[in-house]
Backbone bond lengths (Angstrom), bond angles and torsions (degrees), N, CA, C in turn:
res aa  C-N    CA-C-N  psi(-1)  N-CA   C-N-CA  omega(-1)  CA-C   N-CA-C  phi
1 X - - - 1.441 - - 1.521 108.22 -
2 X 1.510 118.08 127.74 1.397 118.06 164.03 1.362 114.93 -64.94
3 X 1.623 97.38 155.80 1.433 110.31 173.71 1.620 123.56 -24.67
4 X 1.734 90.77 -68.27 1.117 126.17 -165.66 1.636 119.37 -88.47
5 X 1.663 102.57 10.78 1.374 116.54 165.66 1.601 129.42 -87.53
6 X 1.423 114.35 121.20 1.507 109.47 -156.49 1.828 98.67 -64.55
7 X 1.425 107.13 143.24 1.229 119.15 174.02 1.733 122.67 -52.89
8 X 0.999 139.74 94.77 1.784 139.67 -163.99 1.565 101.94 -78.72
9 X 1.239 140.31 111.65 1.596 142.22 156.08 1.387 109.40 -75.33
10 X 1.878 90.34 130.56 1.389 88.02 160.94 1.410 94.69 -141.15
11 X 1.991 96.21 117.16 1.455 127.84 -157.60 1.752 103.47 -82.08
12 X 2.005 112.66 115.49 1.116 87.31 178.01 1.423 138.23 -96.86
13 X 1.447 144.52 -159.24 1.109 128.27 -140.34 2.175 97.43 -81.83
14 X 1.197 108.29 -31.54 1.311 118.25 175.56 1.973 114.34 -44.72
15 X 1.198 97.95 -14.66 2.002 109.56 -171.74 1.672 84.74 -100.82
16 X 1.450 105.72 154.99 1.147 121.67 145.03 1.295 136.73 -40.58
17 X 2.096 122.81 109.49 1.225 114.87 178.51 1.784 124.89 -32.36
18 X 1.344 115.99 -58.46 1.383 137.24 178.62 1.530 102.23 -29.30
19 X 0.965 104.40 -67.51 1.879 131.54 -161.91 1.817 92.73 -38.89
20 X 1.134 131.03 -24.81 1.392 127.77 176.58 1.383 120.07 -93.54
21 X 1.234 123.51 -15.67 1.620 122.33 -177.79 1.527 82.90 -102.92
22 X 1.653 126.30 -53.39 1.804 104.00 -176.89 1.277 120.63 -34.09
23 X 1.625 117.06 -50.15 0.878 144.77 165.09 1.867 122.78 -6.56
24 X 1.829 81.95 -78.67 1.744 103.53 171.17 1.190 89.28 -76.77
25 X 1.356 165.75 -70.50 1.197 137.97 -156.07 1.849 120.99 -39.17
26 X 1.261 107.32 -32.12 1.105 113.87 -172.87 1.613 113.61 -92.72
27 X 1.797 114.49 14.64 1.270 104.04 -146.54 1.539 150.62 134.58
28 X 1.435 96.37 -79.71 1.482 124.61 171.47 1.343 99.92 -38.73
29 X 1.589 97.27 166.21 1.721 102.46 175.07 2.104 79.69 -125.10
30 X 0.976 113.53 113.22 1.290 106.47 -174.74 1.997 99.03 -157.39
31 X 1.517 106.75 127.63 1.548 122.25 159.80 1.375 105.36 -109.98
32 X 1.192 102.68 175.16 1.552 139.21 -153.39 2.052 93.53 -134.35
33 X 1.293 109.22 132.34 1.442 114.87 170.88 1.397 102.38 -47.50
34 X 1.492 108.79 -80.79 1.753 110.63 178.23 1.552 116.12 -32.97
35 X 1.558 114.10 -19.17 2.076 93.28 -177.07 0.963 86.81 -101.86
36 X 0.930 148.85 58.06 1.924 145.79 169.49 1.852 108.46 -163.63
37 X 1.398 125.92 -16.74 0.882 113.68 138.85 1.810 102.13 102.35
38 X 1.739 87.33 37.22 1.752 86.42 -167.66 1.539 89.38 -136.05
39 X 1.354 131.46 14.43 1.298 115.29 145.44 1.307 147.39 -18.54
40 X 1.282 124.16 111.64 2.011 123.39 -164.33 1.307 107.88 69.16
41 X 1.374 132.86 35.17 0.981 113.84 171.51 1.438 97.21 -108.21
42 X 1.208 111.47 168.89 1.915 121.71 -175.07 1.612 104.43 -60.67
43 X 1.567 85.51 158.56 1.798 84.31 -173.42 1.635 107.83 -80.76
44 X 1.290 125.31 -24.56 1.492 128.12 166.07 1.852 110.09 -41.25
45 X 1.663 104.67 -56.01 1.339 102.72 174.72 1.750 119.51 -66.29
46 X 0.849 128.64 -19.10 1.264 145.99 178.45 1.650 104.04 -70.82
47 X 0.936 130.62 -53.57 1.255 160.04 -162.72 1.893 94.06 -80.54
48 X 1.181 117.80 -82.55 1.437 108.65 -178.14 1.620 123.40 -49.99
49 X 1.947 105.36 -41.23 1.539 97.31 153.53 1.203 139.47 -28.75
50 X 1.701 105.16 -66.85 1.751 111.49 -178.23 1.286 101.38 -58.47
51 X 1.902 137.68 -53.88 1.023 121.05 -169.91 1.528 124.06 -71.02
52 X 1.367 123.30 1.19 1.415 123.29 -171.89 2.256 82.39 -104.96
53 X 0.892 132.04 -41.33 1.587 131.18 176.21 1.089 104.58 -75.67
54 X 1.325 129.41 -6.68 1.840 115.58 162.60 1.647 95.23 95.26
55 X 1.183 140.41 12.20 1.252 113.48 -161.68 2.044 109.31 -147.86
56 X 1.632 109.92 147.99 1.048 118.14 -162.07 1.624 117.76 -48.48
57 X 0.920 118.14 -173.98 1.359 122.34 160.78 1.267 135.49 -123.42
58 X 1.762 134.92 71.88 0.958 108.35 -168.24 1.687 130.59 -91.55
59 X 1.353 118.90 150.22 1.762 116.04 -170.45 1.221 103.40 -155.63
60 X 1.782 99.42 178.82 1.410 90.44 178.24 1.599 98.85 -119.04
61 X 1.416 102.16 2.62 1.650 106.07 177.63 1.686 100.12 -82.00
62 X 1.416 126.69 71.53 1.411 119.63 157.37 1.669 115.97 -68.41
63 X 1.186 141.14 -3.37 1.181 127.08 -175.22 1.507 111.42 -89.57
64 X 1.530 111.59 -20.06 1.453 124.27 178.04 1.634 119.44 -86.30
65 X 1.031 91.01 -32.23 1.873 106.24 -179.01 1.781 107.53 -108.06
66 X 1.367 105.24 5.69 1.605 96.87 146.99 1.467 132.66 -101.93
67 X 1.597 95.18 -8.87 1.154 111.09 176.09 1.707 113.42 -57.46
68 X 1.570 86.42 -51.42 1.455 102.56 -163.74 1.869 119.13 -76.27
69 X 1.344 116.44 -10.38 1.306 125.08 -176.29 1.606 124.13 -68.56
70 X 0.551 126.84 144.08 1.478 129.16 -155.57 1.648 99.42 -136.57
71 X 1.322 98.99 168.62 1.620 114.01 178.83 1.634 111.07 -74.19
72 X 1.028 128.65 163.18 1.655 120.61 179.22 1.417 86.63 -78.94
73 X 1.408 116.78 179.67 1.056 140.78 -167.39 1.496 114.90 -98.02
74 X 1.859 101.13 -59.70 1.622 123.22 155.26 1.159 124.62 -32.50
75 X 1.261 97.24 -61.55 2.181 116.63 -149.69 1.454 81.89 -95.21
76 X 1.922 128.82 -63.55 1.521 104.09 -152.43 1.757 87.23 120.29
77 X 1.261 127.66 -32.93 1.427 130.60 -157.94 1.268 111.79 -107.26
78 X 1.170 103.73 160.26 1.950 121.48 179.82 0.845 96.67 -110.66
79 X 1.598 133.07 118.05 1.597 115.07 154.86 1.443 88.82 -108.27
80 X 1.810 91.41 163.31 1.347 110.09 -136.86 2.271 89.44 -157.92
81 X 0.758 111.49 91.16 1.483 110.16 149.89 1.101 137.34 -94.60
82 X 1.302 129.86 116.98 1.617 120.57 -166.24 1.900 98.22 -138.20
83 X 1.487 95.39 109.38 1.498 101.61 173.25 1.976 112.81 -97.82
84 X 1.069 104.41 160.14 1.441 105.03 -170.90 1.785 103.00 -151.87
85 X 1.062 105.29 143.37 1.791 107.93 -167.37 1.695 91.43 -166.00
């Protein structure tokens, strides 16, 4: 991802449906598991989705999807955002 490339969410099913069309209302380029049609599926599959669509992951299950993160391939690096409120 470039610098200067806007960040893409893909919100998982644990977040609020809503939270993804507010989202694009405001902008965002952001889906929801349920509008794409990958509901209950494992968090591994979840995980290769966003990274094969280019785009973040946001949840509130961080203990499962830190498990699963890995180093980039390119760089050597994990990036890793984790907000908390």
């Amino acid at each position: 991802m470039a610098e200067d490339e806007p960040i893409r969410l893909f919100i998982d099913e644990d977040v609020w449906l809503g939270l993804a069309a507010a989202l694009r209302d405001r902008g965002f380029d952001a889906v929801h598991v349920c509008e794409v049609a990958r509901g209950g599926l494992e968090d591994r599959e979840q995980m290769a989705f966003a990274i094969q669509q280019r785009r973040a992951i946001l949840t509130h299950n961080k203990r499962h999807y830190t498990s699963l993160s890995s180093p980039n391939t390119t760089t050597g690096r994990t990036k890793r955002i984790t907000a908390s409120w």
